[in-house]
N, C-alpha and C positions, 0 to 999 in steps of 0.2 A: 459933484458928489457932496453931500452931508453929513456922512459919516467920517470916522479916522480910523481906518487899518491896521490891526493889530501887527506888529514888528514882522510876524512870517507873511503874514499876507500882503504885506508892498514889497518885501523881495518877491516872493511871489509872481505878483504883477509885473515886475521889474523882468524879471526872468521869460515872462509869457511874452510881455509884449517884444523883447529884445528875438524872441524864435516868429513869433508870427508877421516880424518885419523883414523876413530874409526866407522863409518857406511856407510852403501853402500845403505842404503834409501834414496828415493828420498827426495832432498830439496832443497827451493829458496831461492831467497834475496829478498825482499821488498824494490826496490829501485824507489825512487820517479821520474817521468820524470824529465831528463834532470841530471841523477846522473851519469852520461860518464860509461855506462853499457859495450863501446868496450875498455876501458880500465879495467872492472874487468875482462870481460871475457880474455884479452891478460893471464892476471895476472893468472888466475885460470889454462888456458892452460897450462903457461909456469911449473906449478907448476905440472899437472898431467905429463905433458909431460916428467919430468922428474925422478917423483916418479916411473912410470910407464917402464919405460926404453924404452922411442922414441914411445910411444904409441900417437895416436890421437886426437884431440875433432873433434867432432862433434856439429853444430850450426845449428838448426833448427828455423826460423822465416815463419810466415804464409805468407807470401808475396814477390815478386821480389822487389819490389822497398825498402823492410826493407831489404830482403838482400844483395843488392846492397850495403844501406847504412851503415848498419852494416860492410860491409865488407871495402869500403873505410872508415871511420872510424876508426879500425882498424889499417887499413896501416899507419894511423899518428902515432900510437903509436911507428914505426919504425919497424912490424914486418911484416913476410907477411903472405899469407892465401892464399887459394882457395876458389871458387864456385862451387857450385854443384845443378845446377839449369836451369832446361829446357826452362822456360820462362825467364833469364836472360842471354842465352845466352851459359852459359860455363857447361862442366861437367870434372872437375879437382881435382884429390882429393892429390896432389902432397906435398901441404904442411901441417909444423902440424896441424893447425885451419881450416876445411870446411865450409866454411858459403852455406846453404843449404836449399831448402823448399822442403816441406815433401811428397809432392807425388812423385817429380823427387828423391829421396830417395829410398820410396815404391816400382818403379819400378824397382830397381836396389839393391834391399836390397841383394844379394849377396856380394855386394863391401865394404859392410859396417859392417858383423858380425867380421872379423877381425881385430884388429890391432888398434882400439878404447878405449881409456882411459873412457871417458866419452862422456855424448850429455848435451849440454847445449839449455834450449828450451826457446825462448826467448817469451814475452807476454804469457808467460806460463797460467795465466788467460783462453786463451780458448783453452787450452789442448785439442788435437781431439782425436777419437779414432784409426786416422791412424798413430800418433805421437806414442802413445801407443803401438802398435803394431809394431813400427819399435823399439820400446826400446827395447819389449819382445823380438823380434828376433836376436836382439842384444845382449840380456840378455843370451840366450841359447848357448853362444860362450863363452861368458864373462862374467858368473855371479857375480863379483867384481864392474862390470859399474856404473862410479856414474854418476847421473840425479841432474842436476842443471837446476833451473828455474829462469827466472827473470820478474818480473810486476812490474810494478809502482802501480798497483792494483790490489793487491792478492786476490780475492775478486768476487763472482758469486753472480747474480740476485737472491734471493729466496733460494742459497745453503751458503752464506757468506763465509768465509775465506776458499783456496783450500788448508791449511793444518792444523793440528791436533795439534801439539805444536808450540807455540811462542817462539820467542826471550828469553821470561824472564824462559823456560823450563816448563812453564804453559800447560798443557793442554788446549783445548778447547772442550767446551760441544757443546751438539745438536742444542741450540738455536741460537749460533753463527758460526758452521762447521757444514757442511752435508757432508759425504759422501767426504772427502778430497784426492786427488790423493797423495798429498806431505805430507811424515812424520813431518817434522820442518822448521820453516823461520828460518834461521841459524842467520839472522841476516837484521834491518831495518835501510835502509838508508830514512830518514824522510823528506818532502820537509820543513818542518819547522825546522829542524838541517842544511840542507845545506845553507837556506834562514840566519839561524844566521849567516851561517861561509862566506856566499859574493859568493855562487856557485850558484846560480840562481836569477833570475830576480824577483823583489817583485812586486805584483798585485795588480792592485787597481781597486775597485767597481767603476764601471764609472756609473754619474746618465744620467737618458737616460728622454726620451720626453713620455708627458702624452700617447702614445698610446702604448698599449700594448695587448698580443693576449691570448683570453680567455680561458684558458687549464683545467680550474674545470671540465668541463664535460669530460675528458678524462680516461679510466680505463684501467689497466693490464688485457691481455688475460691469456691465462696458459700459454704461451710459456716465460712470461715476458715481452712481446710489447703490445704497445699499440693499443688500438683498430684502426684498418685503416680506418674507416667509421667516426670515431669521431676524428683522426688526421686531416682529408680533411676538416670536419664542422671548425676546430680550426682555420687553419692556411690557408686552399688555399681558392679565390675566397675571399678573403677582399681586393681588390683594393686598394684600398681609403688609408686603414687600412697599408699595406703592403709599400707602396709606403712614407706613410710616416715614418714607422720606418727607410728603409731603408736612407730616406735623413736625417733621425737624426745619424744613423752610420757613415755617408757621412760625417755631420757637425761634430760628435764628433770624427772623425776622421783625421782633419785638424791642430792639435795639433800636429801629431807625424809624423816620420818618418819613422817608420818600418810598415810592409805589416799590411790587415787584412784580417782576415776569417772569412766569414760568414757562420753558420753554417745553415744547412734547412731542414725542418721536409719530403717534399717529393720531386719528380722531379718535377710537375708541379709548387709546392711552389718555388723551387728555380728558375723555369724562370723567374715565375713573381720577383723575387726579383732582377733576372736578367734584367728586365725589367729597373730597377730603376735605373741601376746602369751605372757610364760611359761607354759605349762600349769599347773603345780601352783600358780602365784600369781593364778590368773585363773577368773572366771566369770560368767557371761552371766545376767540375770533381765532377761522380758520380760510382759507382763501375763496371758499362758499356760501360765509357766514352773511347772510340776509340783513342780518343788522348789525352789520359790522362797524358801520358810520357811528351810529347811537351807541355802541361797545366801547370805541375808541376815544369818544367825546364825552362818555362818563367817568374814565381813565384819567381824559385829559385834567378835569375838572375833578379829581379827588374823590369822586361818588362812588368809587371801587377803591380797592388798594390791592388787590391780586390778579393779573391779568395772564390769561393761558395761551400761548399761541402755539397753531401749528402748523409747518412750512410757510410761515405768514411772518411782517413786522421783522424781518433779521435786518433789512436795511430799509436806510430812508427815513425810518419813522422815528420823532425827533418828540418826547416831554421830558424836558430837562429835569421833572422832578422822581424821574426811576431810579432806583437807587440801589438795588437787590436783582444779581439777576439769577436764578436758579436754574441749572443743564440738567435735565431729566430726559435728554436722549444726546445721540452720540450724533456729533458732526462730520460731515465728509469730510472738509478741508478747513487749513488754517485760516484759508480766506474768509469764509463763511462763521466760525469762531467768533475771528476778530468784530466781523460785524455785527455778532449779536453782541458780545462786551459792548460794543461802542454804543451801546442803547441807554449807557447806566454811565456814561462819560462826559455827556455836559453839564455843563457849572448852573448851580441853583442857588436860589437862599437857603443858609444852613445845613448845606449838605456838606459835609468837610471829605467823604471819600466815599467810594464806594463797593460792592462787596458783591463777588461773585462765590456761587456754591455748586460746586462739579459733584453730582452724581452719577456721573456715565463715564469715568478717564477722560474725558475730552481734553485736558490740560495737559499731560503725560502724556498722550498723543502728539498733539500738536503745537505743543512746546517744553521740549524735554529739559531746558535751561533755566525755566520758569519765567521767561524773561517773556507776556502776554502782549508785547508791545513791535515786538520784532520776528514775525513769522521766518522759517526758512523756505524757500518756494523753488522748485525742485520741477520738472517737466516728467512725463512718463516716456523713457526713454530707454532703451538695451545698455546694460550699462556697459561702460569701455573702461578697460585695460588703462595702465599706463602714468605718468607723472605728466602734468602740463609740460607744453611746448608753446615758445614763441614762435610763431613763424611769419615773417613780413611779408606783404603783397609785393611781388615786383611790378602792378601796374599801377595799384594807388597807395604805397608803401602802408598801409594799415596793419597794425602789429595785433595778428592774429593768435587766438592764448587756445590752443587745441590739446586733447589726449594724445600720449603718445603710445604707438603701437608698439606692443608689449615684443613683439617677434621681430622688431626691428630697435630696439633698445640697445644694443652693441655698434652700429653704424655712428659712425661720424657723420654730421649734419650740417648742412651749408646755412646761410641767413634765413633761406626762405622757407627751409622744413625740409628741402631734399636728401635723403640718403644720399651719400657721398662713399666711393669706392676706395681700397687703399693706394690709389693715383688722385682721390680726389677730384675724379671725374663722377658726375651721379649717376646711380641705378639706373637703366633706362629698363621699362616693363612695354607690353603690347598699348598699352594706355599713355604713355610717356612716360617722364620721371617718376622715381617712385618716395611719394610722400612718406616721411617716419609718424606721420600722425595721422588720426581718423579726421581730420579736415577734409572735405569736398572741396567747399568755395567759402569763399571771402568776405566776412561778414563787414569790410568797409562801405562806406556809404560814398557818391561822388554827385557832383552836382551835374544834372542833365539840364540848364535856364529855366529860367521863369519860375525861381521859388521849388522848382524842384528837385527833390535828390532821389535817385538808383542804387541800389547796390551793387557793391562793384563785381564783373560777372567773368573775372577769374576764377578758374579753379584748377584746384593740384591734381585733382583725377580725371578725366572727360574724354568720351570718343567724338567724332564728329559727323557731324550729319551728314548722311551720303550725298544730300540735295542740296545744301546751302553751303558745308564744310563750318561752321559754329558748333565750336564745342559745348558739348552737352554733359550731363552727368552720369556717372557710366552704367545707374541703374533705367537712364531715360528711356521709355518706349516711343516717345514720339521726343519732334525737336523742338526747342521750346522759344525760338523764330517761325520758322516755315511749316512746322505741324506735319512734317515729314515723319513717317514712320521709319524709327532707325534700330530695327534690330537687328544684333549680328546674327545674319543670314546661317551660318553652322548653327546657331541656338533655333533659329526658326523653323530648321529642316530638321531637328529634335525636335521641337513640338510639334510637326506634322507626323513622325513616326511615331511617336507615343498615340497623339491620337489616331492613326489607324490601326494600334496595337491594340487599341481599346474598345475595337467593332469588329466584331465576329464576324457582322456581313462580309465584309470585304476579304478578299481573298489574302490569306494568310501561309505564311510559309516559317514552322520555327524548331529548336533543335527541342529532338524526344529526349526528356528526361525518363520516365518511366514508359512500358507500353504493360499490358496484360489483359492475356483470353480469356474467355471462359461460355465454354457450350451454354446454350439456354432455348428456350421457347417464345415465339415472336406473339404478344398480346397480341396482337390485331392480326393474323392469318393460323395461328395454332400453330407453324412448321417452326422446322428446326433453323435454329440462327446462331453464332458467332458473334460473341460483344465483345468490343475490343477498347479495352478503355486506355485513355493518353493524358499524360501527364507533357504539360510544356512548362517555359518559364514564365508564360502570359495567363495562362486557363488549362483549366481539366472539364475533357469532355468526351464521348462514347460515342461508338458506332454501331452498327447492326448489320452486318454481313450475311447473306445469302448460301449457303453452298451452292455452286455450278456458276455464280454469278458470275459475270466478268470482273467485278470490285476482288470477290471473294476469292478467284483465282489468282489476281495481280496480287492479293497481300499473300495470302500463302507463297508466292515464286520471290518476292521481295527476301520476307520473313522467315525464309525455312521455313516453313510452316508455323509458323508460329514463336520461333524459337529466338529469336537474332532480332532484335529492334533497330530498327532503319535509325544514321542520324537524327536525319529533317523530317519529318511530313507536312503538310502541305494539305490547307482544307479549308471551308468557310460555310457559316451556318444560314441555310436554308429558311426560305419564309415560311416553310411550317414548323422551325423551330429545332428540326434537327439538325447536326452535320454531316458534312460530305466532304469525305480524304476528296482530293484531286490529285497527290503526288506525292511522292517519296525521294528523299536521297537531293533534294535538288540545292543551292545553296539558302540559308536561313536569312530570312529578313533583317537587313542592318537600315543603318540611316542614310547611306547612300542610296539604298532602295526606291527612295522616294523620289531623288534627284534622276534615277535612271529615268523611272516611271514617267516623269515630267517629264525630259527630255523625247520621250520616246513617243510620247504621247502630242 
């Protein structure tokens, strides 16, 4: 290598290569924008490339123009690389480093199961699943392949942190990891550690002009975005509104030298903001934008100084001479925030800080402390009850930090989190023991050979599988060994009597809450008929009775004539849509009904 490593990035190295010499699970670094992520990757290369004996990396980023830049980049550090990228132009895989995006991959994943040390996936945050799937394929060549990640925010909408153990060897629970791709962050480059050590540009809350744009009526969809119907109420079609933030961006922006970006909630919002702004110093890129290249290379190069973007450029995109960043709409999450700040965070000539301007709350949302450096990151979760509890694995002792169940907060508790009786013997429930905490299982890790580690597959609540006898989790429908369908058999013969509660065809029998007659004329013959309408606990439905009929005699001898409502009836609807009583007084369908019914059948 030809470069020297700024003090966090050889611990760094130090940190990666000490995990990728002992496991072959996947894992990232948490490096904050602007932490020279083409100088760890040179570093981590150079390191597999020779562990490896001349083996390759592979660099995945989601886009041409991050791979571009990652890739020159790179080349400062003195080393060289390829591209391997249909929308960039080149497909080279010559030297050891490929900088690469993942479809032009995909279609060519023959070139790539051999001869691979690792794939390093950059913004690893939004892991696809065609990323995935070139790993697996990769994987089936070279089951050794190490997966290194890197984000400045490691960290998903409503899943939180996209790995399972931290830095400090900590697990993480359900509340803060969902479902995490990545075994361990090996190790956090913090933008408040580089900000002490003089590696990035320090921010300053710029105060901006009384007008600002109304964002309380805005709420998350499921997908994580915001509603689109109450994004447009917010931010498009305020003139007035619009026109004058932008000229206070304008004015607060006469202090500095370095570029700005204006950030905007839609494309209509950002014409009008284009509207406001100088023509010949301004222009607009949005993830459609045709001449986006030529936008961003006029930017690069000073020819502009006002750049608009929209759902574009929040990460990746690196001129260290931005210096202004302006929120003129409202961000989902802390994660997504941080990475637009980080646009206006690397070090330039004569840039001494740099200066963001929030007209949408976005800062008072997503960091109430002020503190823009250290997000809190939080999973979408039911919230629990309770004060933390320790509770130890008794198979791989890992000291479990769980909620404690609020309805069991008076019990005495053993090492392991069991309620403990006044003999100090534990709870036993139909499940076993009964946990004082909302723990399941065990968020310890255990080594299964060959570089890799399991989680350990204890847990405090579990029934077991009829088929194999492996405890399972007590919500499991199937088992999650043998794929054995394991539900308790009473719950299943409630779900078959609800559902045949819920088909009229079928022959029904249930208790009469309401009955009542009433004389009438039959539409369709003119004579006299008898409706009799029924109320049950499942459906209300009528009949149509004859005089003379044999139907119309049985209810009458039943009903005193009408007077005395039977218990049960007993009936089921006909394919031309009517019903038909079949029976009176007989017992009311229960859930053992259905188990007769089998048996009998």
């Amino acid at each position: 290598m030809t470069f020297s490593p700024r003090p966090y990035q050889a611990k760094c190295h130090e940190k990666l290569t000490e995990y990728l010499r002992s496991s072959v699970e996947p894992c990232l670094i948490d490096a904050a924008p602007a932490a020279g992520k083409s100088h760890l990757i040179a570093m981590i290369a150079d390191f597999l490339y020779k562990v490896s004996n001349g083996k390759r990396v592979l660099c995945l980023a989601p886009s041409r123009e991050l791979v571009l830049q990652n890739a020159e980049k790179f080349k400062l550090t003195g080393e060289a690389c390829s591209i391997f990228s249909a929308s960039a132009g080149a497909k080279s895989t010559r030297h050891k480093v490929v900088f690469a995006t993942p479809l032009t991959v995909k279609n060519a994943i023959s070139r790539f199961k051999d001869g691979y040390a690792g794939v390093v996936v950059d913004e690893c945050h939004g892991i696809t699943p065609t990323i995935r799937d070139i790993i697996e394929q990769m994987r089936e060549r070279n089951p050794m392949l190490r997966v290194i990640g890197f984000s400045g925010t490691p960290f998903k909408l409503g899943d939180g942190y996209i790995y399972r153990i931290g830095p400090d060897g900590r697990s993480l629970g359900e509340d803060v990891s969902k479902n995490p791709y990545f075994l361990k962050c090996v190790h956090r480059v913090s933008a408040r550690e580089m900000l002490d050590q003089g590696f990035i540009t320090p921010m300053k809350i710029g105060a901006t002009g009384h007008e600002q744009y109304d964002t309380s009526g805005l709420h998350l969809n499921r997908m994580g975005q915001w509603n689109a119907d109450e994004v447009d109420r917010a931010f498009v079609g305020h003139g007035r509104k619009t026109a004058a933030i932008v000229a206070d961006v304008v004015e607060k922006s006469r202090g500095y030298d370095g570029g700005v970006m204006l950030f905007a909630a839609t494309v209509r919002h950002a014409h009008e903001i284009m509207a406001s702004l100088p023509p010949s110093l301004s222009a607009l890129v949005t993830g459609e934008s045709e001449n986006r290249k030529e936008t961003i290379k006029a930017y690069r190069e000073r020819r502009i100084r006002y750049l608009v973007s929209v759902g574009t450029l929040t990460t990746g995109f690196d001129v260290a001479h931005t210096q202004v960043i302006a929120l003129l709409r409202k961000t989902e999450s802390a994660a997504l925030l941080q990475q637009i700040l980080g646009r206006a965070w690397r070090l330039d000539d004569g840039k001494e800080y740099s200066v963001c301007l929030d007209y949408a709350g976005n800062l008072e949302s997503h960091f109430p402390d002020g503190d823009i450096y250290n997000p809190v990151i939080k999973a979408s979760m039911k919230k629990e009850a309770g004060k933390p509890l320790t509770a130890v694995c008794p198979d791989c002792q890992y000291q479990n930090s769980f909620s404690c169940q609020e309805q069991y907060k008076d019990y005495p508790v053993d090492e392991n989190g069991y309620c403990l009786d006044v003999f100090g013997a534990r709870v036993e429930t139909e499940y076993g023991p009964m946990p004082a905490h909302h723990g399941r299982r065990c968020f310890g890790y255990v080594s299964v050979g060959a570089g890799k580690l399991d989680r350990c597959s204890y847990r405090w609540s579990g029934k077991p599988c009829p088929e194999c006898q492996e405890p399972n989790d007590i919500a499991a429908r199937y088992c999650y060994v043998c794929k054995a369908e394991i539900v308790d058999p009473n719950e299943k013969l409630r779900g078959e009597f609800k559902a045949m509660k819920r088909d009229p065809h079928l022959p029904q029998c249930d208790e009469v809450l309401a009955m009542e007659c009433k004389a009438t004329i039959s539409a369709r013959s003119g004579k006299e008929t008898l409706r009799v309408d029924w109320v049950t606990p499942y459906r209300q439905f009528s009949v149509w009775l004859f005089p003379g009929s044999p139907e119309h005699k049985r209810f009458m001898d039943v009903t005193d004539n009408g007077n005395v409502k039977p218990k049960t009836v007993g009936y089921r609807k006909t394919d031309d849509r009517f019903f038909k009583v079949h029976s009176y007084n007989l017992p009311a369908d229960e859930v053992e009904t259905i188990d007769i019914v089998r048996r009998a059948g």
